[in-house]
N, C-alpha and C positions, 0 to 999 in steps of 0.2 A: 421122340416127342419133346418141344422144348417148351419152354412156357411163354416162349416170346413168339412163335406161332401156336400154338394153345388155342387162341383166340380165331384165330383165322384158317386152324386147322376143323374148330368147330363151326364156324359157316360153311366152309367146303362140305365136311360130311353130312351137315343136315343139308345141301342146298341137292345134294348126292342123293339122299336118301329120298327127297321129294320128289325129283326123274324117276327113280326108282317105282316107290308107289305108283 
């Protein structure tokens, strides 16, 4: 986990977690 994808690690997983739902 770095802090320079941080940011774009958290659009991936919420855009993840909305597929999901």
């Amino acid at each position: 986990m770095r802090m320079e994808t941080s940011f774009e690690s958290n659009a991936l997983e919420r855009r993840y977690m909305y597929i999901n739902m």
